[in-house]
C-alpha positions in Angstrom: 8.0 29.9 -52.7 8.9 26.5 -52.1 11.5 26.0 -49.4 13.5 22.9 -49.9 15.0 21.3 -46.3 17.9 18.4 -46.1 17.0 15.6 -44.0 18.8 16.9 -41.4 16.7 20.1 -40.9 13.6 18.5 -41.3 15.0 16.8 -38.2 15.5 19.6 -36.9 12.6 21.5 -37.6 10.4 18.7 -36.1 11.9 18.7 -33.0 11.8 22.6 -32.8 7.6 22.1 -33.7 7.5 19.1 -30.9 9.5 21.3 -28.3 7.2 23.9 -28.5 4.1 22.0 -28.7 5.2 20.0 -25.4 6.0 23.3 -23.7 2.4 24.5 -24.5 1.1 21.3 -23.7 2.9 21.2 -19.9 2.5 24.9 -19.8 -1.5 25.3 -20.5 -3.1 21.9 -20.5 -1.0 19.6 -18.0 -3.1 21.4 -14.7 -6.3 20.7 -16.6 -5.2 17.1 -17.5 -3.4 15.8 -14.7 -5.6 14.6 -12.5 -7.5 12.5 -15.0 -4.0 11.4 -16.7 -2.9 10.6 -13.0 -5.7 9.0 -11.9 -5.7 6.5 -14.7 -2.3 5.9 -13.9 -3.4 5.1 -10.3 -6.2 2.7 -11.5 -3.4 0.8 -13.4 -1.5 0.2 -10.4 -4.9 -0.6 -8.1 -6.1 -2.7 -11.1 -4.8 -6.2 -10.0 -5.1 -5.6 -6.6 -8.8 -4.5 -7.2 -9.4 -7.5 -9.5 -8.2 -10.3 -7.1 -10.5 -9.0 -4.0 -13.1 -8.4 -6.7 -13.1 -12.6 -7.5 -12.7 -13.3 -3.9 -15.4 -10.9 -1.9 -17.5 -10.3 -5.2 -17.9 -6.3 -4.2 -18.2 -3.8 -6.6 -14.8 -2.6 -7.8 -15.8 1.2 -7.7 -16.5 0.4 -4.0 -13.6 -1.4 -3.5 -11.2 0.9 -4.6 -12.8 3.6 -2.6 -12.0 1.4 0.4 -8.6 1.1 -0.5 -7.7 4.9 -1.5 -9.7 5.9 2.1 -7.1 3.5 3.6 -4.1 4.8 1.8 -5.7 8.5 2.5 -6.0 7.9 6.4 -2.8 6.2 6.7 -1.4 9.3 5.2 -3.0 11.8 7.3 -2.4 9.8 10.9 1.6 10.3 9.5 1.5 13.7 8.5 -0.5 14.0 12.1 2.3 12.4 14.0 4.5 14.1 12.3 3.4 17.4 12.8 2.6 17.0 16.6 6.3 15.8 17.1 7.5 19.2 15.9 5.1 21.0 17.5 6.1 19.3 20.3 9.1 20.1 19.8 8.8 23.1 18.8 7.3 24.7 22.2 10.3 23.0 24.2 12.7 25.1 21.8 10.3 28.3 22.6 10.5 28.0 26.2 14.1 27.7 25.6 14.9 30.6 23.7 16.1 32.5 27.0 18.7 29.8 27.4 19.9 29.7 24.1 20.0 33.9 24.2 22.4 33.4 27.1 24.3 30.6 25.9 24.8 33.1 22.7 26.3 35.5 24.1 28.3 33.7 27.0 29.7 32.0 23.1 29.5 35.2 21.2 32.2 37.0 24.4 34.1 33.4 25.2 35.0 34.0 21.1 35.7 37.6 21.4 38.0 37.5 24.3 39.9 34.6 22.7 40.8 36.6 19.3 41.2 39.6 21.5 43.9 37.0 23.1 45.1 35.9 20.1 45.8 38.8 17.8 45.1 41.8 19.9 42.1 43.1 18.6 39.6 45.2 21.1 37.1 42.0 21.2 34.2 44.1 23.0 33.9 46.0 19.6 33.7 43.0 17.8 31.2 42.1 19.8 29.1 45.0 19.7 29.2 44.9 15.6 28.1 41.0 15.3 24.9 42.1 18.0 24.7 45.4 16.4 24.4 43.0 12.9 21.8 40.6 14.5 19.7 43.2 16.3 19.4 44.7 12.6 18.7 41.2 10.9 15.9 40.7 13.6 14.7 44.2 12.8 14.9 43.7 8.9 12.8 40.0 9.5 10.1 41.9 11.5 9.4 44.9 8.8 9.6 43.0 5.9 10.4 39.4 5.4 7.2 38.4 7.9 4.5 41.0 6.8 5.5 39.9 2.8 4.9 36.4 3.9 1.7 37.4 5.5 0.4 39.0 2.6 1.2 36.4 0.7 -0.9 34.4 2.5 -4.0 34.5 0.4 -2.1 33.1 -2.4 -1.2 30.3 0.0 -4.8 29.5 1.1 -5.5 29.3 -2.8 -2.6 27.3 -3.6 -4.1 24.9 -0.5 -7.6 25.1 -2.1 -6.1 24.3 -5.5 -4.3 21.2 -4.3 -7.2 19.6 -2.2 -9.4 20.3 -4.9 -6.9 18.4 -7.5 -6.9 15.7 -5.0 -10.8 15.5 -4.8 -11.0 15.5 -8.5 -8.4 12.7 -8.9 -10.0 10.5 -6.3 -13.6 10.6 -8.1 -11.4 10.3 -11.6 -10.2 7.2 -10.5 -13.5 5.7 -8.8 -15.3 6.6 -12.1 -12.4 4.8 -14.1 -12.3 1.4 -12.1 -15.9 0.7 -12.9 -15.0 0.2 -16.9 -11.1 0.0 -16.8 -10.6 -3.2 -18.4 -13.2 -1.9 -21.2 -10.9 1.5 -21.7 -7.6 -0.5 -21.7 -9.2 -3.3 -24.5 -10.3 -0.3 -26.7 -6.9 1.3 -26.6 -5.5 -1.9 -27.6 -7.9 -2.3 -30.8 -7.5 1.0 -31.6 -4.4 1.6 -33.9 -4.8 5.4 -34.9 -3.2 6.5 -32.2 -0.6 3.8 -32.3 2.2 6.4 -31.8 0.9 8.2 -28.6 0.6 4.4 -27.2 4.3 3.9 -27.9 5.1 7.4 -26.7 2.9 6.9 -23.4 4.6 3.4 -22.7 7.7 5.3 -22.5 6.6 8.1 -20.7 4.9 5.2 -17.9 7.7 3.9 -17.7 9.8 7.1 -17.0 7.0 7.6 -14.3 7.7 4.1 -12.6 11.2 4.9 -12.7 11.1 8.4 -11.3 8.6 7.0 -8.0 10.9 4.2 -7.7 14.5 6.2 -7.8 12.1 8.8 -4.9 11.8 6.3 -2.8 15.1 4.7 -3.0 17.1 7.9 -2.7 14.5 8.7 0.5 15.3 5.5 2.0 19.1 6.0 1.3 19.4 9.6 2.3 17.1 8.7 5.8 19.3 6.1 7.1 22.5 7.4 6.5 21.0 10.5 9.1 19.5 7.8 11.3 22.4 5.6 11.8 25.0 8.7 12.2 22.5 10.8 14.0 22.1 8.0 16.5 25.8 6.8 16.7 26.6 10.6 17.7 24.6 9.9 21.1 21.4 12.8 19.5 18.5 11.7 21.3 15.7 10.8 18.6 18.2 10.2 15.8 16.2 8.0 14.4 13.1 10.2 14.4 15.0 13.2 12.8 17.0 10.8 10.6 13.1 9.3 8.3 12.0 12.8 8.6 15.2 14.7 7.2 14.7 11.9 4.2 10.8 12.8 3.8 11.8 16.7 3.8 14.7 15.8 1.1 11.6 14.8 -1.6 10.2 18.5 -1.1 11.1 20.8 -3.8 12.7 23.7 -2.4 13.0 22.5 1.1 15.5 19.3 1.1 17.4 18.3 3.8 18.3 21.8 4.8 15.0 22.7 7.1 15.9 19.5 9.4 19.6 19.4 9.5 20.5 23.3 10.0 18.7 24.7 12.6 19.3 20.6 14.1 22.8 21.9 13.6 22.4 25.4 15.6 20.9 24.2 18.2 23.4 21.5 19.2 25.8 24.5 18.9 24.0 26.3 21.6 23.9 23.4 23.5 27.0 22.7 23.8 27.5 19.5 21.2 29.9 20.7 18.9 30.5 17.3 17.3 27.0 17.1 16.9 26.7 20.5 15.2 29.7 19.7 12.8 28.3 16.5 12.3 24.4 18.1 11.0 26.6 20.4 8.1 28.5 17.3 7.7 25.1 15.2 6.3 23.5 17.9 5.0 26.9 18.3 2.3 26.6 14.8 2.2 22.8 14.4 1.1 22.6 16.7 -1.4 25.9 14.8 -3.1 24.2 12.1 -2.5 20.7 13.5 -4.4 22.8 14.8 -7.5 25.2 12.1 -7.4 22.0 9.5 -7.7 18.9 10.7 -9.1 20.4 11.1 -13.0 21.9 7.8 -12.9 18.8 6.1 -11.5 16.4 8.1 -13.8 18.9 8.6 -16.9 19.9 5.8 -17.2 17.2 3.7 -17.1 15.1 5.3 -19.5 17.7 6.5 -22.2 18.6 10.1 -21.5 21.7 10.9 -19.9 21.9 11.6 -16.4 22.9 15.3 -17.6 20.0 15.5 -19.7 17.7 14.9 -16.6 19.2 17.2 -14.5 19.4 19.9 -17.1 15.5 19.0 -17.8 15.1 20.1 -13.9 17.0 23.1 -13.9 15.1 24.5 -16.7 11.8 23.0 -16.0 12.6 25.0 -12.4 12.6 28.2 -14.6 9.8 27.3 -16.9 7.2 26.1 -14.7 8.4 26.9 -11.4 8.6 24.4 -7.9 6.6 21.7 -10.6 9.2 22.0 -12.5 11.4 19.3 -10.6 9.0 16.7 -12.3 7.6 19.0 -15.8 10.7 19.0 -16.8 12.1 15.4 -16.6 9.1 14.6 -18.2 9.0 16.8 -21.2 12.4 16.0 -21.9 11.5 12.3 -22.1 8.1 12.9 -24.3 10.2 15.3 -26.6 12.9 12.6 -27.2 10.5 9.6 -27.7 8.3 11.7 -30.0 11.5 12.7 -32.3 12.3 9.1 -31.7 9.1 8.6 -33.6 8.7 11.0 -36.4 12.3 10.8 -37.4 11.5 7.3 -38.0 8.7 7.7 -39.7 9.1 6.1 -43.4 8.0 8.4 -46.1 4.4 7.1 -46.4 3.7 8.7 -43.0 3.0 5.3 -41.0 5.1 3.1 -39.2 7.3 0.2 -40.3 5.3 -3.1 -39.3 6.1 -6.1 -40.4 4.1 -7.6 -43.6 2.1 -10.8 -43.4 2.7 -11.8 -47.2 5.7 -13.6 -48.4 8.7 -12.1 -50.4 8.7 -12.9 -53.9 
């Protein structure tokens, strides 16, 4: 039986077929394939660099771009190190604290009372009593079963750790093995024309890549000096310091600004800095406006989708694939619209349109 389709749902039926093969694709093969895909993509970008120390020291490339990603790779962990001794460091100041802030609580928690007691003549010791009654069973609820689920959990963790390194690993010996013969593999692309159509498909999907890195890093730069400068105008000692890292926590699926400016936010209340504590919800509404407001129009439209298209892409790519989502998703939407893009205009022959060398007659 012979099922005849109008141009339009051949259109249709090809994008249905791509759809699904790209969902398989991100689904199945992308955690086999990334790292090698990735790592080409990083010898791209080391390429020139590579090349013009090459001509001038005349070491070995493989060896050269070793030394650079062991640069990049310590600079990286002296940060993160910083970084994570600062909040330690901070941290154990807050824990030696906690008594204070306890007191300052509750000295709050009865000032409150005793004022709506005031106001509208409600018995403010019950009041009381119910919001430490509530808190006393939070704490209690945290203890039984929030922290032991995380705790069992933890396994999973430890593999998701061992997973990730082990990327990482792969990626940097992908990428030493690729420097040694890249300009050989970029030349045979560019003779080949078989696969003319995943070249067209992959320049788009680079340049989606470029575009997503580059709107990262401007929204992080954006989103950490507006903290900075109004963290530091408010009088907050180490404004700056929470300002970078509240933009470097923003890039964090799941995590955002929220982890910084929050508890920032409840511990200037127990302290006493009101305007300081208003002013941490304040930024944290006003960096995730400025995250949705931004990232479509700096990744839509600049490679073609609309800016609700991309953040549609995330929202389900957060559902499909989960926390890699934020990026799967983007991305398939682009390589499902610039393969339709390419099939649809296919001619009937089944090969692109190029242009012909031999005169009209």
């Amino acid at each position: 039986m012979k099922i005849n389709l109008t141009e339009g749902g051949k259109k249709y039926l090809t994008a249905a077929v791509i759809t699904l093969a790209v969902y398989f694709a991100m689904k199945y093969l992308s955690p086999i394939l990334s790292p090698f895909l990735l790592a080409f993509l990083l010898a791209g970008l080391l390429n020139p660099l590579v090349q013009a120390l090459h001509k001038r020291l005349k070491i070995h490339k493989p060896i050269l771009a070793g030394l650079i990603l062991f640069a990049a790779c310590l600079l990286i962990i002296i940060s993160l190190w910083l970084i994570i001794t600062s909040l330690v460091a901070n941290s154990s100041k807050i824990a030696g604290c906690i008594p204070d802030y306890q007191e300052d609580l509750c000295l709050l928690l009865d000032d409150c009372c005793n004022k709506v007691e005031q106001k509208f003549g409600v018995d403010g010791a019950q009041i009381e009593n119910f919001i430490i009654e509530q808190m006393n069973l939070f704490v209690e609820n945290l203890e039984v079963k929030v922290l032991p689920a995380v705790m069992g959990k933890s396994v999973g963790y430890m593999k998701n750790i061992v997973s990730f390194i082990s990327f990482i690993v792969v990626m940097i010996i992908a990428i030493l093995l690729i420097m040694k013969d890249y300009d050989k593999y970029v030349l045979k692309l560019q003779e080949n024309n078989d696969f003319q159509g995943v070249k067209e498909i992959g320049k788009k999907v680079l340049l989606y890549v470029k575009t997503f890195m580059k709107a990262q890093l401007i929204i992080l730069c954006i989103i950490s000096a507006i903290c900075a400068v109004t963290l530091t105008f408010s009088g907050m000692k180490g404004g700056i310091f929470y300002g970078i890292l509240t933009g470097f926590m923003d890039m964090l699926p799941f995590i955002g600004t929220g982890i910084m400016l929050i508890p920032l936010a409840f511990f200037r209340l127990l302290n006493g800095h009101y305007f300081q504590a208003v002013l941490c919800f304040f930024l944290y509404a006003v960096c995730a406006l400025v995250r949705e407001f931004l990232e479509p129009k700096l990744i839509g439209e600049r490679v073609g989708v609309w800016p609700v298209g991309i953040l549609f892409a995330v929202f389900a790519g957060i559902h499909l694939f989960g926390v890699w989502g934020i990026i799967k998703g983007p991305l398939s939407l682009v390589i499902i619209c610039e393969t339709c893009k390419y099939f649809w205009n296919l001619p009937e022959g089944g090969q692109p349109d190029t242009p012909s060398d031999e005169p009209n007659s």
